[in-house]
N, C-alpha and C positions, 0 to 999 in steps of 0.2 A: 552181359551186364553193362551197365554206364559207367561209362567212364569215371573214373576217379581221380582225385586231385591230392599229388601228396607236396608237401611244402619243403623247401630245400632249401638250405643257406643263401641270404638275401647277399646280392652283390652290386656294390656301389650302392646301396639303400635304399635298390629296387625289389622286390618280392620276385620269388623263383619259385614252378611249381611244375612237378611231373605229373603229368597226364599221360592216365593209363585206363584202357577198357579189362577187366582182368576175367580172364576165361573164367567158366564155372560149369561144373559137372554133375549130376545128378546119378548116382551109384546107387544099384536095388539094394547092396549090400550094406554101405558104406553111408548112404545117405547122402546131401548136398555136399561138396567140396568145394574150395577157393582156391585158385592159381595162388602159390608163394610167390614175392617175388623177394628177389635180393635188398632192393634199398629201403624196407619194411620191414616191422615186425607188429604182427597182429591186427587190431581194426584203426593204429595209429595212424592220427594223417598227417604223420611230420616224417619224412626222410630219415632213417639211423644216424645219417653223418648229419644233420638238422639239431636231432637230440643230445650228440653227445657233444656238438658247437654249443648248446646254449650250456648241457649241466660245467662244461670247462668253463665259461662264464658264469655262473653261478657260484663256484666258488672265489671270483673277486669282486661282484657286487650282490646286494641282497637280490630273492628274486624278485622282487617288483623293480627293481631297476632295469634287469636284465629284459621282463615282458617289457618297458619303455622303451630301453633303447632298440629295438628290435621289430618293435610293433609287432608284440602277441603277447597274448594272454597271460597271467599267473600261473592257471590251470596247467596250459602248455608247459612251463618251465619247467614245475612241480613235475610233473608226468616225467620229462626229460632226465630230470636227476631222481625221481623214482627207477626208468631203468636202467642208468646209469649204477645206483648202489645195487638192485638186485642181484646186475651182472657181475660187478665186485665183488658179492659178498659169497656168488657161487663160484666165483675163480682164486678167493684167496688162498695163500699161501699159511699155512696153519703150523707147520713144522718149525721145529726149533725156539720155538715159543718158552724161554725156562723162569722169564721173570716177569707177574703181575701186578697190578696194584689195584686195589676195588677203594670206591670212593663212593658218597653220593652228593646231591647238586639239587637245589630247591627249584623246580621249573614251573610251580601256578603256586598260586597263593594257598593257604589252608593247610601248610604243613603236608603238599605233595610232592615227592621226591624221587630222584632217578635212581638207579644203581649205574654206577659206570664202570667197568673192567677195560682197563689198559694194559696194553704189552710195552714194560720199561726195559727192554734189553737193552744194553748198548750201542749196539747198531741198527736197532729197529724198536722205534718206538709210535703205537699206533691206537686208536680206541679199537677194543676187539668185540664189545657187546655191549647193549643199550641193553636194561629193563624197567619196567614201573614197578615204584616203590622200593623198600628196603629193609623188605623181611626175610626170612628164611627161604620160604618160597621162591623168593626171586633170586638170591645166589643159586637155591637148587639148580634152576632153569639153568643156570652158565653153564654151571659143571655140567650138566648133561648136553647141553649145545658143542661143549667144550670135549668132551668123552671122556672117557675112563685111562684110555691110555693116555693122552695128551696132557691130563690130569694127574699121574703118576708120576710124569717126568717133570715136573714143573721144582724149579730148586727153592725160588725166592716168592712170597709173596706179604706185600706191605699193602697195611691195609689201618683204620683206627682201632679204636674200644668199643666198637659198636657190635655190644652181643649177638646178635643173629651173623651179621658178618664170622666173627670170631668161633661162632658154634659150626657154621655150615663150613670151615676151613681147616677145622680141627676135623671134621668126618671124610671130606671129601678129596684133601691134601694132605693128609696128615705128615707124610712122608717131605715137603718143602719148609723152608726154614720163613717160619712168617712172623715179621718184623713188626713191633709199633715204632715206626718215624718217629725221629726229635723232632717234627714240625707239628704233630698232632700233641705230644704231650706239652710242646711249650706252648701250645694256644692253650690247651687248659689249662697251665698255670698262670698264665695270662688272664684268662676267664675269672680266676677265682681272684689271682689279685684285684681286678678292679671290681669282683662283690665287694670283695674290704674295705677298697677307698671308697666307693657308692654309699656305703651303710656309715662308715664312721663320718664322711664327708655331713651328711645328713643332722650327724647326732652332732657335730660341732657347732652348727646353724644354731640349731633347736637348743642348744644348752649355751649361748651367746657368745663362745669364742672365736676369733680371728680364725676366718675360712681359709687356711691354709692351704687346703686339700683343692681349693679351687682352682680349676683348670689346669689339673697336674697330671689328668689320664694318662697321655701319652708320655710325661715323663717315668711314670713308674713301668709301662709298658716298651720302650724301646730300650735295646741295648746298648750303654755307655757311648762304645764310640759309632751310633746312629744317630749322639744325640747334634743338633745344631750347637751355635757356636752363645745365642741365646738359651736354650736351653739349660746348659751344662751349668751355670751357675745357681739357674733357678732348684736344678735339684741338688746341686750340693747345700742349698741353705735348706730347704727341705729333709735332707737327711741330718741336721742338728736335733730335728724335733724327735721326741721318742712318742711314736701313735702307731696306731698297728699298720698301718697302710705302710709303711717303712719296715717292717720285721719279716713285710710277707714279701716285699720287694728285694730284699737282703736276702730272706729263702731261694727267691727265684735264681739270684744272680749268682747264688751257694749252688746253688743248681746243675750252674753249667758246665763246672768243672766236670759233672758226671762224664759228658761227652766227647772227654781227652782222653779217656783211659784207652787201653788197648787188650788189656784182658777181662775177659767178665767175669773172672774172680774179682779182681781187684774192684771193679765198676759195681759187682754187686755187694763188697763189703759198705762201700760209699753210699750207697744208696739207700740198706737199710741203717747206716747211722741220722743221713740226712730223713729217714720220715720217721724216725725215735727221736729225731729233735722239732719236727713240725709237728707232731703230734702232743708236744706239751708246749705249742706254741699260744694255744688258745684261739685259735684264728680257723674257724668253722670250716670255711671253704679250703684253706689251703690242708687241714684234716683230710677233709674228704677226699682232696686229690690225693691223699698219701695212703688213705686206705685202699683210693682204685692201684696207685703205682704198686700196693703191696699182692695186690689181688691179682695183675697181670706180670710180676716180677719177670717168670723165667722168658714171658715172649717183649719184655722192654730190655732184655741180655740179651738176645738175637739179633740186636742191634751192630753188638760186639762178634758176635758169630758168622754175620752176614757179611764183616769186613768191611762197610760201604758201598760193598756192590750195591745195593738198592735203595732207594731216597723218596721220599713223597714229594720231593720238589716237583721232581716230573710228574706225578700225579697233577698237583694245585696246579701247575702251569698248564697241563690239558683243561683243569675245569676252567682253568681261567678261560682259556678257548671256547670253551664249552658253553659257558655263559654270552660271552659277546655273542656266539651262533645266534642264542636268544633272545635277545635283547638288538641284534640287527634285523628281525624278524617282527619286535613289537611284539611277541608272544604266539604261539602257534595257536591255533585254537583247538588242534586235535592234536593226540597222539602218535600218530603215525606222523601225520608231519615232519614233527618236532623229530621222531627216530628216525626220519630220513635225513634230514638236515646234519644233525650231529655224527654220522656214518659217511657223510658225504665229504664234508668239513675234515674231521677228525681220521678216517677209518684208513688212509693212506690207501685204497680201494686201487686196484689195477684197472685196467682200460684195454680195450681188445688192441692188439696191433693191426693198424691199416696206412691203406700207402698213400694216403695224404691228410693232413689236419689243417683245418681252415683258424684253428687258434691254437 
């Protein structure tokens, strides 16, 4: 055969290349064969120790940087931390895995969406699966990627109110104690206060009074002492006024006391007093939020069950990761991409041991 040219870590930011003729045999059995060699794998013409120099670069600039500074291609890079995560993702370590969190994350426009499962243990915290979208279907896939026993042992899982999440956790976990976060329920009641300021904000215009409500989003949305040093006055004179955007603000902050209790007795007699008193509040949206709090009661007391072992903080803070991944990419244009990116990035992925690294 002719020789072959594989590419190997540029030194001083000169190009290095092994040239090799690679035997080839013809078996009546067998049919054609290629000589393996060591510092390859496959029809790649970049050096093993070549690929895993650039995907270790790859995750501190984006790849198009890494193809510049380097001089090679995107394709190259890409390639390089594709078999970088494969390798990972056949050597990981799966065991002792007892607390998850599932999330999803908007990655192209049109209402398409990831599914993310994270391992929030305490001492190990990692993304453990990518899938598209977030329906049934695609939790299924975990659990079964995940197994049955891996899946039995699992103690903790936090996750939102998002029915297909909540159905496929209830069949496939049943036996782990699954939390809804204080961080997910106070964005909805976040959410719905600011329907209220939005709507009634509107109606004060349109019926000629003094736009109070103007520019006060974020004051009814942050908590007292997050407010600035400007702020704090501007909502103390706002809460004089009696408008509902004040009643649902005063629910909310009624609210928080929920999250000092220590028993879920007590957390749950609180709780059903506070949405017997929002629900003769008049205030639509913050209704609705007390009819979903009623509707998901005994897994928003798990909260209290869980002890704090488990938080969706670590969640948001991987998507937050999660996000830049995508947005230092400019948008992937394909799927696969994008699930190697995010595995690569996030998946804390092992690395073969060898006896030297050029980064």
């Amino acid at each position: 055969m002719p020789a072959r040219r594989f590419e190997f870590v540029p030194l001083w930011g000169v190009a290095v290349f092994l040239v090799y003729a690679m035997r080839r045999v013809s078996c009546p059995g067998c049919g054609v064969k290629v000589e393996t060699v060591p510092w390859s794998s496959g029809k790649y013409q970049l050096t093993d120790t070549y690929a895993w120099f650039l995907a270790r670069w790859a995750r501190r600039l984006s790849w198009k940087e890494v193809a510049e500074v380097f001089h090679t291609s995107w394709e190259k890079v890409f390639r390089s931390v594709e078999m970088a995560v494969e390798w990972g993702r056949a050597h990981q370590d799966l065991s002792g895995v007892s607390a998850i969190g599932i999330d999803e994350i908007a990655w192209q426009r049109g209402h398409r969406y990831l599914t993310l499962v994270y391992q929030i243990d305490e001492g190990c915290r990692r993304l453990l699966w990518v899938g598209r979208e977030r329906r049934v279907k695609t939790l299924l896939r975990f659990f079964r990627w995940f197994g049955t026993e891996r899946s039995a042992k699992l103690r903790f899982i936090c996750s939102d109110m998002w029915k297909p999440y909540l159905k496929v956790i209830a069949k496939k976990a049943g036996g782990a104690i699954h939390v809804l976060d204080r961080f997910h329920i106070m964005a909805k009641m976040s959410k719905a206060i600011d329907e209220v300021r939005a709507k009634e904000s509107k109606e004060l215009v349109a019926n000629g009074y003094e736009p109070v409500l103007k520019r006060t989003r974020w004051l009814l949305l942050k908590r007292p002492e997050n407010l600035s040093e400007k702020q704090e006055p501007k909502l103390a004179e706002l809460l004089q006024y009696n408008l509902r955007s004040v009643r649902a603000y005063l629910l909310k902050e009624d609210f928080q006391l929920f999250w000092d209790y220590v028993s879920p007795y007590w957390a749950s007699q609180f709780l059903d007093r506070w949405c017997r008193r929002t629900m003769r509040s008049r205030l639509d949206p913050m209704k609705k939020l007390a009819r979903k709090l009623r509707t998901h009661r005994a897994l928003l007391l798990n909260w209290f069950r869980a002890k704090g072992a488990v938080s969706a903080g670590t969640v948001e803070g991987f998507n937050n990761k999660a996000k830049l991944t995508l947005r230092k990419s400019y948008g992937f244009r394909t799927y696969r991409a994008m699930e190697i990116a995010l595995y690569h990035g996030l998946g804390a992925l092992p690395e073969p041991r060898v006896t030297h690294r050029f980064c």
